[in-house]
PDB file with SEQRES, HELIX, SHEET and CRYST1 records, atoms N, CA, C and O in Angstrom:
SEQRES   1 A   86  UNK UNK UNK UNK UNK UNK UNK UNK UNK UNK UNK UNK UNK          
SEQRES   2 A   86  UNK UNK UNK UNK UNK UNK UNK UNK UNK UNK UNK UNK UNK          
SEQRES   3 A   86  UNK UNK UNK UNK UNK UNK UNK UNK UNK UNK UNK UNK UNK          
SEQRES   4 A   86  UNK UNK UNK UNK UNK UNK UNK UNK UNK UNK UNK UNK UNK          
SEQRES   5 A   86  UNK UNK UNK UNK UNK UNK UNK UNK UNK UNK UNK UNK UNK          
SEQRES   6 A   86  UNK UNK UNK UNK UNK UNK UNK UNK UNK UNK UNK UNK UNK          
SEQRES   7 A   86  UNK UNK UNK UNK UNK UNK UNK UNK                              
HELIX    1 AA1 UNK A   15  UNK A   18  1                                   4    
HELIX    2 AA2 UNK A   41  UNK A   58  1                                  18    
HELIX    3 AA3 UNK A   62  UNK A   73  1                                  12    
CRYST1    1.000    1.000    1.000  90.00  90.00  90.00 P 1           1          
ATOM      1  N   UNK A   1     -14.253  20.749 -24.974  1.00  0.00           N  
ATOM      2  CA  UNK A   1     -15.148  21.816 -24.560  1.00  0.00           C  
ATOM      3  C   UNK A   1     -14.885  22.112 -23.087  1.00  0.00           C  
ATOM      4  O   UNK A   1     -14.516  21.265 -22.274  1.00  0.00           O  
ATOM      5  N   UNK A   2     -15.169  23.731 -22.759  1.00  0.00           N  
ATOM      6  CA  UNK A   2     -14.590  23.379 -21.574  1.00  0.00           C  
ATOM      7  C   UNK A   2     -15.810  24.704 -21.222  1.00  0.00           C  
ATOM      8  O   UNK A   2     -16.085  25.593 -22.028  1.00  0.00           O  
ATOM      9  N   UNK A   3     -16.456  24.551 -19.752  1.00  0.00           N  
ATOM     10  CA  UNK A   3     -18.006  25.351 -19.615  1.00  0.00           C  
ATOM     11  C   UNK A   3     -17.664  25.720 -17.901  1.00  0.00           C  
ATOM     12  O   UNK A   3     -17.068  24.873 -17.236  1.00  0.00           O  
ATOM     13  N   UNK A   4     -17.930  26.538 -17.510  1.00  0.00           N  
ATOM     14  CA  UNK A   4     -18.078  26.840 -16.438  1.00  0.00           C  
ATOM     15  C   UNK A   4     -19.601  26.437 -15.861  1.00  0.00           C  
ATOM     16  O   UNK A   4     -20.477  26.986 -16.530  1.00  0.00           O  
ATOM     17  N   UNK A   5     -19.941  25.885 -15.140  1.00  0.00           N  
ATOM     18  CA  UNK A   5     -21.479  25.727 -15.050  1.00  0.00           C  
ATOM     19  C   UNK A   5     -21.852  26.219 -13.657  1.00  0.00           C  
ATOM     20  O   UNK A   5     -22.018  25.476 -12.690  1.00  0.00           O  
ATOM     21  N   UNK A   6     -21.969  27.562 -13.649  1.00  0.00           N  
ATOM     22  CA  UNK A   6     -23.002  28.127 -13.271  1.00  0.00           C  
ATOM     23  C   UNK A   6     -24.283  28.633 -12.720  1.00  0.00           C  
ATOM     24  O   UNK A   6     -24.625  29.436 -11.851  1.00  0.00           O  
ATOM     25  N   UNK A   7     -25.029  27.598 -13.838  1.00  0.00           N  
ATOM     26  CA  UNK A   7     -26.742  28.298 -13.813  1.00  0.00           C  
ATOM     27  C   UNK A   7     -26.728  26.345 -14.358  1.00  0.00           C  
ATOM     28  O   UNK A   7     -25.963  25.539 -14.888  1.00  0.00           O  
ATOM     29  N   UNK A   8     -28.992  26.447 -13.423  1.00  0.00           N  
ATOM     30  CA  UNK A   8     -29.358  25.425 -14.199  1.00  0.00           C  
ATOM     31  C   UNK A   8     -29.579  25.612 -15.096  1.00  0.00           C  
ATOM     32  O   UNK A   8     -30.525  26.366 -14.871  1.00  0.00           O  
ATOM     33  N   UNK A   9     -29.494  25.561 -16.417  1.00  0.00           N  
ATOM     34  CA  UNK A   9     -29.432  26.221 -18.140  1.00  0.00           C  
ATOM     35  C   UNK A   9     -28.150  25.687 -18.412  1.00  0.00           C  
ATOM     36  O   UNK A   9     -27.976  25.236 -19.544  1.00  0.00           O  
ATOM     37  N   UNK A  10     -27.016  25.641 -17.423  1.00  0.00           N  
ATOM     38  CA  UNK A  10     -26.024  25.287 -18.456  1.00  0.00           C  
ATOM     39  C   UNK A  10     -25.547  23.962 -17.836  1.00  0.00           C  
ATOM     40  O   UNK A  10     -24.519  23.415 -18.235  1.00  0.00           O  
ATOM     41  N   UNK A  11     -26.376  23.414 -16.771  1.00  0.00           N  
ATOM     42  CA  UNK A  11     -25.780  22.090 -16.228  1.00  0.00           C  
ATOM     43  C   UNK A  11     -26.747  21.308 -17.002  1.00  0.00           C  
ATOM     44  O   UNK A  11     -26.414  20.175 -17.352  1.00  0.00           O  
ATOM     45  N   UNK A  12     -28.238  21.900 -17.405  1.00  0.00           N  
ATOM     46  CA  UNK A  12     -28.802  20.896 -18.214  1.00  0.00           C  
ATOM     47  C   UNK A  12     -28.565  20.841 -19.772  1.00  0.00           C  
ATOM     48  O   UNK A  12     -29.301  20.106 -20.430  1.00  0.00           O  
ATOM     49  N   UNK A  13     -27.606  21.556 -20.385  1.00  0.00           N  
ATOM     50  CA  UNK A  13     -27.035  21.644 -21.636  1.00  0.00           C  
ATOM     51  C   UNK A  13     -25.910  21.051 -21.489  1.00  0.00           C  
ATOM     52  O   UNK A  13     -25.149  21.062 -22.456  1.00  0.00           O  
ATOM     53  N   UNK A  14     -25.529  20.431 -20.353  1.00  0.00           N  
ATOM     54  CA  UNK A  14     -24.233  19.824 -20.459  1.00  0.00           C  
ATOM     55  C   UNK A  14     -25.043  18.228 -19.857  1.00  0.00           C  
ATOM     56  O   UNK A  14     -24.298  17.254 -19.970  1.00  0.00           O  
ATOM     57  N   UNK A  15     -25.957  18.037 -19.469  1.00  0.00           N  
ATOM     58  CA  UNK A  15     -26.491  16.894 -19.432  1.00  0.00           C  
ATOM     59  C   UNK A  15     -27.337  16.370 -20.924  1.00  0.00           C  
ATOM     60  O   UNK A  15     -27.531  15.180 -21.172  1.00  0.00           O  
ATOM     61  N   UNK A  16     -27.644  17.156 -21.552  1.00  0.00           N  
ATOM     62  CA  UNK A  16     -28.249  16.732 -23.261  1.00  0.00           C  
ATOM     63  C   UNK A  16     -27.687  16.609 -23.652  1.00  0.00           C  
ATOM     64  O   UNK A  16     -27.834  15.719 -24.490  1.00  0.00           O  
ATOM     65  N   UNK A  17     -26.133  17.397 -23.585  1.00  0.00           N  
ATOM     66  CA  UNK A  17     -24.766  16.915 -24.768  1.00  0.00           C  
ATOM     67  C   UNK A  17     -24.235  16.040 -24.345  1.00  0.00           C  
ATOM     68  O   UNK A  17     -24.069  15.235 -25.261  1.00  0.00           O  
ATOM     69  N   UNK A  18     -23.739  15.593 -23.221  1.00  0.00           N  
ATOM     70  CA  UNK A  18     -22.990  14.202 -22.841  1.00  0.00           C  
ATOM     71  C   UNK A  18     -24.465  12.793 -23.382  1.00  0.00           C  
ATOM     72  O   UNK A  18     -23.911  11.734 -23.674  1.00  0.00           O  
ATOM     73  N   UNK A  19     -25.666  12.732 -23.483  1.00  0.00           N  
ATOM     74  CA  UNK A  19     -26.345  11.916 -23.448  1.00  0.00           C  
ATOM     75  C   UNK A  19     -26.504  11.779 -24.798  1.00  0.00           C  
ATOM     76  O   UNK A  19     -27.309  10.905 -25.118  1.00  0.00           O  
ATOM     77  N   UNK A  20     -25.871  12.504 -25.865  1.00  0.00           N  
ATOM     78  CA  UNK A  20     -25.827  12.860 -27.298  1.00  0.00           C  
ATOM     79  C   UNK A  20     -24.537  12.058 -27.817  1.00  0.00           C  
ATOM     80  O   UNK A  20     -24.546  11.892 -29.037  1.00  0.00           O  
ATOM     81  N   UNK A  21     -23.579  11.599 -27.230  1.00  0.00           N  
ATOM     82  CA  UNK A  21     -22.348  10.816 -27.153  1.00  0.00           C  
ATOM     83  C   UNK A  21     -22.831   9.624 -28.202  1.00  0.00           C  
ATOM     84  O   UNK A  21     -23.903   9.070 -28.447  1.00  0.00           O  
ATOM     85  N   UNK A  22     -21.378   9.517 -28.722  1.00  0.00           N  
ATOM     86  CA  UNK A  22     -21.654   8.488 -29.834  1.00  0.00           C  
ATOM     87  C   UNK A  22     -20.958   7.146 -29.316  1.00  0.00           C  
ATOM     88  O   UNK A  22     -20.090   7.113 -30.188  1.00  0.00           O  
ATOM     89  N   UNK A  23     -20.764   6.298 -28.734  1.00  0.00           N  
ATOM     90  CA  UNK A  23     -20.449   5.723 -27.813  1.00  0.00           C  
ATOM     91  C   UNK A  23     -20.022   4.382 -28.823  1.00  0.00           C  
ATOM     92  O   UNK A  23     -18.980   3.749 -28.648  1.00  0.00           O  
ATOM     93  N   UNK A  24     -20.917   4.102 -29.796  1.00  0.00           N  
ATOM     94  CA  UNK A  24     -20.177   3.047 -30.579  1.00  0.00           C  
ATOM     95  C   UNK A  24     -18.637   3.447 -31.036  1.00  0.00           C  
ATOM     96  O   UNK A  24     -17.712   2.717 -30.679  1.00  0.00           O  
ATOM     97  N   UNK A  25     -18.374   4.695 -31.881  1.00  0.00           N  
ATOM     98  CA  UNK A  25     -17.335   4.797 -31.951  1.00  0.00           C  
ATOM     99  C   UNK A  25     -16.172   5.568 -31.472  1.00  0.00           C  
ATOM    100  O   UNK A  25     -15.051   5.517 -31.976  1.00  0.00           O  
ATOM    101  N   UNK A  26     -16.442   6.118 -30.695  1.00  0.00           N  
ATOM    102  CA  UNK A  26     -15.455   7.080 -29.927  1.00  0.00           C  
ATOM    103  C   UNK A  26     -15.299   6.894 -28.536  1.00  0.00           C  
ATOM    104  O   UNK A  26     -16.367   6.481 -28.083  1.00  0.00           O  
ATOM    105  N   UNK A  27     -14.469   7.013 -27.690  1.00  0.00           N  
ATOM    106  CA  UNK A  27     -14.643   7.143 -26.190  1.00  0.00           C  
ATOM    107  C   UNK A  27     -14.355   8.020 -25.489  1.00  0.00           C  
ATOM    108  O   UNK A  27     -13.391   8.678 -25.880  1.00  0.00           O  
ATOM    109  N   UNK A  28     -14.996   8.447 -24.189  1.00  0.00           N  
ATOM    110  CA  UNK A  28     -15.117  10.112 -24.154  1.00  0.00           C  
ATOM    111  C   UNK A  28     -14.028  10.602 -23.203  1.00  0.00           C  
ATOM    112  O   UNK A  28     -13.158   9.756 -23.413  1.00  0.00           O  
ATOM    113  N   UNK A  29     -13.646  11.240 -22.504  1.00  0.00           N  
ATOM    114  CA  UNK A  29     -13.485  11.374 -21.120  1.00  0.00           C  
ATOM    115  C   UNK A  29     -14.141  13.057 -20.915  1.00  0.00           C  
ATOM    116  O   UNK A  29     -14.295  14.000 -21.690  1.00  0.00           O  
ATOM    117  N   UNK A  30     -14.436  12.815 -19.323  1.00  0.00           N  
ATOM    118  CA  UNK A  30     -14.940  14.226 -18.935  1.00  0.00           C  
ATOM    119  C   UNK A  30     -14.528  13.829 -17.461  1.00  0.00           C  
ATOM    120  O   UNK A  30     -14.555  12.809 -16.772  1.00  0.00           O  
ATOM    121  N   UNK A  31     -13.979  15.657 -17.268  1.00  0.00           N  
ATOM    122  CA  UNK A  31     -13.353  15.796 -16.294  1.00  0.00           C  
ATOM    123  C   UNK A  31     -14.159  16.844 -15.659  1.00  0.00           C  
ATOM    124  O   UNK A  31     -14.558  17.748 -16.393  1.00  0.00           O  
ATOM    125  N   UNK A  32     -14.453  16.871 -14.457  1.00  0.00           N  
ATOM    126  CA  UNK A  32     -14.858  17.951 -13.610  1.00  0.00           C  
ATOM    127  C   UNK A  32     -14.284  18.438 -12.387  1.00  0.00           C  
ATOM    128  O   UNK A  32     -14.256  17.656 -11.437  1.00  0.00           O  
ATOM    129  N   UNK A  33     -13.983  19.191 -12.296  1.00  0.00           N  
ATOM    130  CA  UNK A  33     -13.765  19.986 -10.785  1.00  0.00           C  
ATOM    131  C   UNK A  33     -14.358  20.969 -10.671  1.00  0.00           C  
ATOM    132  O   UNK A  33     -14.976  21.357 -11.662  1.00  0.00           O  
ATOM    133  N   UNK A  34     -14.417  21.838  -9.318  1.00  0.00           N  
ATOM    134  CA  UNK A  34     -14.808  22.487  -8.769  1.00  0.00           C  
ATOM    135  C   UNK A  34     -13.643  24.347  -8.579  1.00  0.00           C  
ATOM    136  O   UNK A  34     -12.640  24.638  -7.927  1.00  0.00           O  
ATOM    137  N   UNK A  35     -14.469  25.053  -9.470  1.00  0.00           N  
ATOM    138  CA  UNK A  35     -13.869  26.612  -9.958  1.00  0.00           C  
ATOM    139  C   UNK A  35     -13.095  26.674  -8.559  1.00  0.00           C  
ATOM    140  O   UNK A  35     -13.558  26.238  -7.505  1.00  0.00           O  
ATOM    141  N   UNK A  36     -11.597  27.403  -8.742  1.00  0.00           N  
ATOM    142  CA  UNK A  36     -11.228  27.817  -7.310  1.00  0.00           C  
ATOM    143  C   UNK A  36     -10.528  29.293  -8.066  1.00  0.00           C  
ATOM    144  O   UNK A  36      -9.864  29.360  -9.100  1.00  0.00           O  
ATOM    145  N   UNK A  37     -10.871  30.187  -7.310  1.00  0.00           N  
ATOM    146  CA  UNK A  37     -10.007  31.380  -7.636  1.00  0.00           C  
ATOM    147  C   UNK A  37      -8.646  31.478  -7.392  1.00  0.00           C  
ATOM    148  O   UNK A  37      -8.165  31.094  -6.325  1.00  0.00           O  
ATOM    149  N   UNK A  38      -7.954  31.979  -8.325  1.00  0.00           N  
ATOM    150  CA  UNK A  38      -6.387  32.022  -7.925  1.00  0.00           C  
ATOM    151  C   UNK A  38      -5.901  33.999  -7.514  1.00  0.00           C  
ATOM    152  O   UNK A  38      -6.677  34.907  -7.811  1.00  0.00           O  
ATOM    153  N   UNK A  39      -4.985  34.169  -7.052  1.00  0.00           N  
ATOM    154  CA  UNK A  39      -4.826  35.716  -6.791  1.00  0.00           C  
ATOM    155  C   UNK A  39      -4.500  36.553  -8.099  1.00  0.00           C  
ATOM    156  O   UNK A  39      -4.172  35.924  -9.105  1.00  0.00           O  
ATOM    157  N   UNK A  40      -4.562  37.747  -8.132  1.00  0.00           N  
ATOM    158  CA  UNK A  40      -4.392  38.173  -9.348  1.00  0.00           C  
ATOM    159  C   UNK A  40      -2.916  38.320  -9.403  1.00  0.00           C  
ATOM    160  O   UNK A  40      -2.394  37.698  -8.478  1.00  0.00           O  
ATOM    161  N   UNK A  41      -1.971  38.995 -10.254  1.00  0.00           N  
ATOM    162  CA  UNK A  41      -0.414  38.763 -10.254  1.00  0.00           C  
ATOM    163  C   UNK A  41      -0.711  39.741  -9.556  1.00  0.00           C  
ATOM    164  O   UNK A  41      -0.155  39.486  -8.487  1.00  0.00           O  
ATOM    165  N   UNK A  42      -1.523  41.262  -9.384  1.00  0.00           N  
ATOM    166  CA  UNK A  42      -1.142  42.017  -8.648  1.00  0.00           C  
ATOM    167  C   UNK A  42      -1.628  42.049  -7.132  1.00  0.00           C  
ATOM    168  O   UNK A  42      -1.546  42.960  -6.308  1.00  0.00           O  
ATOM    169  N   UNK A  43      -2.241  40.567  -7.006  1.00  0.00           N  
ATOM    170  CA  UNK A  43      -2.344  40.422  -5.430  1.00  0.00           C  
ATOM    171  C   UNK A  43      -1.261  39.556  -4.903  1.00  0.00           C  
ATOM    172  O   UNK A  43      -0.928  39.529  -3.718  1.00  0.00           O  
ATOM    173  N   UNK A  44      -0.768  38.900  -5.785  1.00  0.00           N  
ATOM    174  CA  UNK A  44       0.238  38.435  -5.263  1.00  0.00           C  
ATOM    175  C   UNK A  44       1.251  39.180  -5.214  1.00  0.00           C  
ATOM    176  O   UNK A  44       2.161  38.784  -4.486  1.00  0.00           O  
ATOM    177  N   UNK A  45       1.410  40.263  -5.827  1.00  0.00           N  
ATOM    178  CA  UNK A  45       2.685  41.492  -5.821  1.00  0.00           C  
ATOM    179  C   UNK A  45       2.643  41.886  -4.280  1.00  0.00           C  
ATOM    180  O   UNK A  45       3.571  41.840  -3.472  1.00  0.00           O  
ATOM    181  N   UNK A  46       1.256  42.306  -4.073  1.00  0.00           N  
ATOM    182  CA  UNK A  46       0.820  43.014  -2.963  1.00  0.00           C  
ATOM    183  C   UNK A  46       1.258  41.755  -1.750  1.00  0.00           C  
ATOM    184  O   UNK A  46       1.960  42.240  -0.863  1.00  0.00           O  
ATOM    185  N   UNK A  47       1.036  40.605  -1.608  1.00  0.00           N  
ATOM    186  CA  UNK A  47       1.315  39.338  -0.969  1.00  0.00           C  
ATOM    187  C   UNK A  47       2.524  39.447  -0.900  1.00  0.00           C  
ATOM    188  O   UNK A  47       2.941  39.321   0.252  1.00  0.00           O  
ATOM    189  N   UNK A  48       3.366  39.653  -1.740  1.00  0.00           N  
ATOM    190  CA  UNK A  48       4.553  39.494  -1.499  1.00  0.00           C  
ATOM    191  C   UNK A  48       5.747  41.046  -1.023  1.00  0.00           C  
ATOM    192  O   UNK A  48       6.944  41.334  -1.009  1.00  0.00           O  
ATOM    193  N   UNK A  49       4.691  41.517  -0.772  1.00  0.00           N  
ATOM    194  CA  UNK A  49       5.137  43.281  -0.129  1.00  0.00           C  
ATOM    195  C   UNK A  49       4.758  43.104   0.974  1.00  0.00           C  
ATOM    196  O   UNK A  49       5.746  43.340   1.669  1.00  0.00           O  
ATOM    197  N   UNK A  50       3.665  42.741   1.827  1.00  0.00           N  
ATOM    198  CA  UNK A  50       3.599  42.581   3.090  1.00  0.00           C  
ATOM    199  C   UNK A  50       4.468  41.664   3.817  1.00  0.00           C  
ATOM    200  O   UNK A  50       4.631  41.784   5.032  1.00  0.00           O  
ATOM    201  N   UNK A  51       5.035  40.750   3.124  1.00  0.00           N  
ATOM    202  CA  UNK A  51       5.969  39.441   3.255  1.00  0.00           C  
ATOM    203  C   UNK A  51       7.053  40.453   3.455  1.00  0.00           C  
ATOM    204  O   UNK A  51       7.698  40.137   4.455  1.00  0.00           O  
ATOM    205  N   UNK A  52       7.376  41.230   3.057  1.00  0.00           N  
ATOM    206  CA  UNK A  52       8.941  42.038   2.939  1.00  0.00           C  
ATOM    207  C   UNK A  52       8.783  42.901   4.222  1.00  0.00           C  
ATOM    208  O   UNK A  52       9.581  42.861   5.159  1.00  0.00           O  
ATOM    209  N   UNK A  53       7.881  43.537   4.182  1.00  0.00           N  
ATOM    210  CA  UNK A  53       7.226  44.405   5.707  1.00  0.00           C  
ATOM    211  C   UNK A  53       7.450  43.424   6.903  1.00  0.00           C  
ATOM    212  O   UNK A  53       8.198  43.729   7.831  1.00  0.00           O  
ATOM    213  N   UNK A  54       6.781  42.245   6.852  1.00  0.00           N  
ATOM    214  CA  UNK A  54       6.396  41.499   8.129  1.00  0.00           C  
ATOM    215  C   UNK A  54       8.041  40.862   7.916  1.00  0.00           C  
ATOM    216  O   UNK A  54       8.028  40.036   8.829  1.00  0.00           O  
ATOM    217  N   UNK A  55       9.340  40.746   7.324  1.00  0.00           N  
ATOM    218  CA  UNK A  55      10.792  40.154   7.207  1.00  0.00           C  
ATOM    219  C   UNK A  55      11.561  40.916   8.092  1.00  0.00           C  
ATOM    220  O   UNK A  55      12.391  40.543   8.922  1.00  0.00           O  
ATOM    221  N   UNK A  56      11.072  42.315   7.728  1.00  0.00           N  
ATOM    222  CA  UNK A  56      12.017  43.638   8.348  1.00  0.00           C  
ATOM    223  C   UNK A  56      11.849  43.882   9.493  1.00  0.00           C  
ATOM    224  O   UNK A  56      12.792  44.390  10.100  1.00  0.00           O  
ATOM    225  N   UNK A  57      10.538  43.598  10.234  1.00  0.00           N  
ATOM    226  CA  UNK A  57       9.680  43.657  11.160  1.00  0.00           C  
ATOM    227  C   UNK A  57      10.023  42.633  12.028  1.00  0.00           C  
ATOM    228  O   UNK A  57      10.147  43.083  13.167  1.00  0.00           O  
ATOM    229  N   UNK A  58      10.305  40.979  11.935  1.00  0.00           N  
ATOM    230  CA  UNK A  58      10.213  40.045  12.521  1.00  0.00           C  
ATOM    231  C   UNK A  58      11.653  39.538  12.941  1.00  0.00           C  
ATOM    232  O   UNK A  58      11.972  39.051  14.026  1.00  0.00           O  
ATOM    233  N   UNK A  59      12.639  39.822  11.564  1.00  0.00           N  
ATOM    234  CA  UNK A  59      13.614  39.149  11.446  1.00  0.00           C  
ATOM    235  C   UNK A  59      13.502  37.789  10.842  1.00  0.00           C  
ATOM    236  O   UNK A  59      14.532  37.133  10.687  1.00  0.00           O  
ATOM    237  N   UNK A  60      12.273  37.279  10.467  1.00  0.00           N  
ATOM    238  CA  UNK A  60      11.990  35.752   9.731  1.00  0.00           C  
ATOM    239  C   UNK A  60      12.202  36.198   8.531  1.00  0.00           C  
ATOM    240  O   UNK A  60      12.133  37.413   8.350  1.00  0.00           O  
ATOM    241  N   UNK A  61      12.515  35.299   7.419  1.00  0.00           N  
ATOM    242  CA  UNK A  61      12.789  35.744   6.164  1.00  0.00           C  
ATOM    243  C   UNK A  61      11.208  35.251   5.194  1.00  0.00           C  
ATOM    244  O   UNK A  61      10.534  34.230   5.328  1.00  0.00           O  
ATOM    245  N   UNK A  62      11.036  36.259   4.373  1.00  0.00           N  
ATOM    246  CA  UNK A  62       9.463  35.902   3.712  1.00  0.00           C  
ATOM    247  C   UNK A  62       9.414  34.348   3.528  1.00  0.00           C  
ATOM    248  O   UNK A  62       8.569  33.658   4.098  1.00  0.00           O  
ATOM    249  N   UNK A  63      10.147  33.961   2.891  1.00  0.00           N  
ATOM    250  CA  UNK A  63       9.736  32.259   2.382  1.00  0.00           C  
ATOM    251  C   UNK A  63       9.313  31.493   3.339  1.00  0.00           C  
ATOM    252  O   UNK A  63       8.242  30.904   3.191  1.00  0.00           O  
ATOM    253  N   UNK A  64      10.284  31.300   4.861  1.00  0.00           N  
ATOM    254  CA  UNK A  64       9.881  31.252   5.867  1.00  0.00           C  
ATOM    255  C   UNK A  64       7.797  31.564   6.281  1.00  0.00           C  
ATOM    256  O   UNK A  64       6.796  30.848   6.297  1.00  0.00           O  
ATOM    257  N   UNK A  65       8.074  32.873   6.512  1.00  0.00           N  
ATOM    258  CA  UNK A  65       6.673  33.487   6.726  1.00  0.00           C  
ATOM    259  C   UNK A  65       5.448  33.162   5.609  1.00  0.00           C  
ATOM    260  O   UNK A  65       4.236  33.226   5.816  1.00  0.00           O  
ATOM    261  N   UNK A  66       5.993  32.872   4.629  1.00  0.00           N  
ATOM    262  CA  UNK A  66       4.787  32.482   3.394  1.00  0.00           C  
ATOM    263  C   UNK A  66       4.743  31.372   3.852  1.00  0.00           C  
ATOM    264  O   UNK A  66       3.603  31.188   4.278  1.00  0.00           O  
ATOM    265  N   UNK A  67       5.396  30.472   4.010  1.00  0.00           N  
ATOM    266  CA  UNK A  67       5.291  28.637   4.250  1.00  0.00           C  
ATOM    267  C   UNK A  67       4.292  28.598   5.842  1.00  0.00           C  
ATOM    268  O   UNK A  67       3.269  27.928   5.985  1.00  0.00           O  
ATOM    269  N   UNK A  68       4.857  29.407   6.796  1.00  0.00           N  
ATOM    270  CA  UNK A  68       4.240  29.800   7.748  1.00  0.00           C  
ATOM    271  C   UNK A  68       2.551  30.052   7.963  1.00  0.00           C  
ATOM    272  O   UNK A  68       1.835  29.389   8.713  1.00  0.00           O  
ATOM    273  N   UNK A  69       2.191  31.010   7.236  1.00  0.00           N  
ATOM    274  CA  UNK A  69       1.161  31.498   6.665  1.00  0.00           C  
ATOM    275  C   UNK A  69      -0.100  30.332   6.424  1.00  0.00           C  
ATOM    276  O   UNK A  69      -1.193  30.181   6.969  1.00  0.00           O  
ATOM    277  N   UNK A  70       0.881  29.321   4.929  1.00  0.00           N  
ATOM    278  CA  UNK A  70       0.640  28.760   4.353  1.00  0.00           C  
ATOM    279  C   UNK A  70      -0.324  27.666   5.028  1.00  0.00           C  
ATOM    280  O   UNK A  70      -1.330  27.073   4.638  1.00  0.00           O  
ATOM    281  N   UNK A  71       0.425  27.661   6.205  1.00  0.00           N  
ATOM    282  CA  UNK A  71       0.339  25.975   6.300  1.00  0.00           C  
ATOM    283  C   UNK A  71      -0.589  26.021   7.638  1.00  0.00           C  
ATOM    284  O   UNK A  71      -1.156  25.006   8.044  1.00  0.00           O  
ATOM    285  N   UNK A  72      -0.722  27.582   8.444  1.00  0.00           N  
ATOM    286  CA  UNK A  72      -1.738  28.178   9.342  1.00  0.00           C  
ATOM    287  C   UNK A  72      -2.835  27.787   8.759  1.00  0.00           C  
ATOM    288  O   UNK A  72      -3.577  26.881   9.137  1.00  0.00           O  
ATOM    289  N   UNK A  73      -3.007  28.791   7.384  1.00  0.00           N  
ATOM    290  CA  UNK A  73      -4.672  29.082   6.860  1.00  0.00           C  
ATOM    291  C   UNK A  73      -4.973  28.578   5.899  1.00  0.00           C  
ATOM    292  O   UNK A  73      -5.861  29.285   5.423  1.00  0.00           O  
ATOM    293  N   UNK A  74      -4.767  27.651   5.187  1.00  0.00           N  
ATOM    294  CA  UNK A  74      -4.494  26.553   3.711  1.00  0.00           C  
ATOM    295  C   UNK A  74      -4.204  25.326   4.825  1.00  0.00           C  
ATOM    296  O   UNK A  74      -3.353  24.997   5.651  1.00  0.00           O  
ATOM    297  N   UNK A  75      -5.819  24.761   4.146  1.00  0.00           N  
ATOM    298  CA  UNK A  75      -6.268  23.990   4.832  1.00  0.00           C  
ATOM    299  C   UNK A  75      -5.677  22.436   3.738  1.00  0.00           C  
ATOM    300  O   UNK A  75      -6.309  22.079   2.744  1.00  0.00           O  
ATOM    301  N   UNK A  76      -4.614  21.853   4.143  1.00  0.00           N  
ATOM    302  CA  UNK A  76      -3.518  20.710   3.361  1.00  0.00           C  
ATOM    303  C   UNK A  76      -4.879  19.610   2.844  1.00  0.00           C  
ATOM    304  O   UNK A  76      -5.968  19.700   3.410  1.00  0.00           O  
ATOM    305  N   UNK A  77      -4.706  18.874   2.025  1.00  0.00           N  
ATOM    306  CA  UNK A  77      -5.125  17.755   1.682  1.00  0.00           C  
ATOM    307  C   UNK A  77      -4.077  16.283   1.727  1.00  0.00           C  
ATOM    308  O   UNK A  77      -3.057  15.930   1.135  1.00  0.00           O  
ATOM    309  N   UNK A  78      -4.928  15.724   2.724  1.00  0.00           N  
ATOM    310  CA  UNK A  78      -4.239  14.613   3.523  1.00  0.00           C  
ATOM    311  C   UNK A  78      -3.953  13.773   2.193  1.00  0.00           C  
ATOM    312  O   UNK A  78      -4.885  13.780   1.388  1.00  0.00           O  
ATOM    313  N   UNK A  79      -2.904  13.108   1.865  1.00  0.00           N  
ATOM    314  CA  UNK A  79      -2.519  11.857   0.994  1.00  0.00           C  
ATOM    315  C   UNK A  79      -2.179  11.137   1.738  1.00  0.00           C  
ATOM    316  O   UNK A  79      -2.199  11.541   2.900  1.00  0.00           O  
ATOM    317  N   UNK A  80      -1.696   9.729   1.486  1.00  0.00           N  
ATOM    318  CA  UNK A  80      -1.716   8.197   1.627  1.00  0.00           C  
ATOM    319  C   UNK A  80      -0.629   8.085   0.583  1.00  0.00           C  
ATOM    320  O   UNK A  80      -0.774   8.141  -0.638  1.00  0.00           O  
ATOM    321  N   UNK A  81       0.777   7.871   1.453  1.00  0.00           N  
ATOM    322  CA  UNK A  81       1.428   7.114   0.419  1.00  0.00           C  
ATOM    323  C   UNK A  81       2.544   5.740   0.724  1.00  0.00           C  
ATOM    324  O   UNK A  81       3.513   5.873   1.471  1.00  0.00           O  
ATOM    325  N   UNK A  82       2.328   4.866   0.249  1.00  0.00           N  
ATOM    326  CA  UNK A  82       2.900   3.422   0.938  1.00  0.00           C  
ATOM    327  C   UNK A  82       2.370   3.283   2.143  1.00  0.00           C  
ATOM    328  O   UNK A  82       3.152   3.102   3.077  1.00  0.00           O  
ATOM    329  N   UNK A  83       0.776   3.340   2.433  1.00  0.00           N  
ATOM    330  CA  UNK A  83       0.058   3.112   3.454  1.00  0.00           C  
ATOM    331  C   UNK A  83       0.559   4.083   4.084  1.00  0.00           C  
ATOM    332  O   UNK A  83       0.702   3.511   5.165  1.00  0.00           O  
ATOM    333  N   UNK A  84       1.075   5.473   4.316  1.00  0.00           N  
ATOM    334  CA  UNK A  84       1.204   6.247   5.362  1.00  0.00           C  
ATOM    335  C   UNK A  84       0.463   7.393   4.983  1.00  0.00           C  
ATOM    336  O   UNK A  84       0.490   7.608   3.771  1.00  0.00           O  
ATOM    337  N   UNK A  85      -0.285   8.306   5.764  1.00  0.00           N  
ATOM    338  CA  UNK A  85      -1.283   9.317   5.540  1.00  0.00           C  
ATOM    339  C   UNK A  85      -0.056  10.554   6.071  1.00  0.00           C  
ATOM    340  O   UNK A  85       0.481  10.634   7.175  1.00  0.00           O  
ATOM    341  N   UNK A  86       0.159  11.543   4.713  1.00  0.00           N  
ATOM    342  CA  UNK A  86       1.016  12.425   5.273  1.00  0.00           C  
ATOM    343  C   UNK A  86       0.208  13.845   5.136  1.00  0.00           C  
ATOM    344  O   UNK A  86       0.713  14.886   5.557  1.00  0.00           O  
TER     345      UNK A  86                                                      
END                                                                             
């Protein structure tokens, strides 16, 4: 099942059905995250037309300028790997 939750109405219909779990014989998993919007293909069309504007303009090549962009206003999530935080 998969629910967008919304409204209280549908976080407490998703708290009566998980408490409805048959637990002797089955085991459950539930996953949650948090909705993130993605661009539409035609904003990313548009994303990737200003990228061609700001190439011709700069002399940087888009991939360049997208990674650029990227890494300005996209705010990274720190990992830990073999004890090092990259």
């Amino acid at each position: 099942m998969k629910l967008i939750i919304d409204t209280e109405d549908k976080r407490n219909f998703i708290i009566q059905h998980i408490t409805g779990f048959d637990l002797s014989k089955k085991k459950w998993i539930i996953e949650c995250k948090i909705l993130s919007k993605k661009r539409t293909i035609d904003q990313n069309r548009l994303y990737w037309l200003w990228l061609s504007f700001l190439e011709k303009e700069t002399g940087n090549e888009k991939v360049d300028l997208h990674e650029y962009f990227k890494k300005k206003y996209i705010r990274q999530k720190e990992k830990e790997l073999f004890n090092e935080k990259k």
